[in-house]
C-alpha positions as CSV (number, residue, x, y, z in Angstrom):
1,X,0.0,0.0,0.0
2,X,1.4,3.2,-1.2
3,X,1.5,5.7,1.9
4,X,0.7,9.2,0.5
5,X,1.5,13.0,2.6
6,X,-1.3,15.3,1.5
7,X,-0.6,19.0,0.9
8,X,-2.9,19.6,4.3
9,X,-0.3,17.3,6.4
10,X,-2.5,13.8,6.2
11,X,-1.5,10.2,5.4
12,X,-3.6,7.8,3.4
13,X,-3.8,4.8,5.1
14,X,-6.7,2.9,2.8
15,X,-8.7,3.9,0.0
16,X,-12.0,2.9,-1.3
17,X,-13.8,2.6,-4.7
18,X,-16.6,5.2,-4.2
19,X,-18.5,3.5,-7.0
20,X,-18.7,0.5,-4.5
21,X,-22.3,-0.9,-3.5
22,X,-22.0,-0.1,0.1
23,X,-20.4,3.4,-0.5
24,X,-18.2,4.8,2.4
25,X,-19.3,2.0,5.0
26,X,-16.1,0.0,4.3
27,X,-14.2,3.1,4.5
28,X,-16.2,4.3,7.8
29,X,-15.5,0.7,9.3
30,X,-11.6,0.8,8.5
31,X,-11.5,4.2,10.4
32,X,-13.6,2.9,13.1
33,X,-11.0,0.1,13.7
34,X,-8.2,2.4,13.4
35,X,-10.0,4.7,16.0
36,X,-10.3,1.9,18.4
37,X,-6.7,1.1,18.2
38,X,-6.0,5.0,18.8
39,X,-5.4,7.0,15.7
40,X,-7.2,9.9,14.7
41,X,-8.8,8.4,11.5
42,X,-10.9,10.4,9.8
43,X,-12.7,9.5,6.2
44,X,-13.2,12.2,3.1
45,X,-13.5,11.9,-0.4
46,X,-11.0,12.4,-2.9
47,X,-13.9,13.8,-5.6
48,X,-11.0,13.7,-8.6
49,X,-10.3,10.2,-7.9
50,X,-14.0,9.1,-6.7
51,X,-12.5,7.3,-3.7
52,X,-12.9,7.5,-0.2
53,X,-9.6,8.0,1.7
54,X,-9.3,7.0,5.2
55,X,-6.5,9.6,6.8
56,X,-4.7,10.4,9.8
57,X,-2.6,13.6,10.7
58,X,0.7,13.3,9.3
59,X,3.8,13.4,11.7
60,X,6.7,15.2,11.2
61,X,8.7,11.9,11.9
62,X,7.2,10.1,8.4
């Protein structure tokens, strides 16, 4: 899985097809499992690429 630093200081942990039959849910359950294990996942949509990326505040360290 490429690992991508947005211009507004996220990483991409996951993406999903937004075209998919259960739209965002599998995106909103990867979050939700990544919240639960303590990061700050959030989910938004990446409208040129019609996916849903699941992100987290990038860290100076990556």
């Amino acid at each position: 899985m490429l690992e991508v630093a947005a211009v507004m200081g996220t990483k991409v942990l996951e993406r999903f097809p937004a075209g998919a039959p259960r739209g965002s849910w599998p995106a909103e359950e990867y979050a939700a499992l990544r919240r639960a294990e303590g990061q700050p996942a959030a989910v938004v949509m990446d409208l040129k690429s019609d996916t849903f990326l699941v992100v987290v505040p990038a860290l100076d360290e990556d």
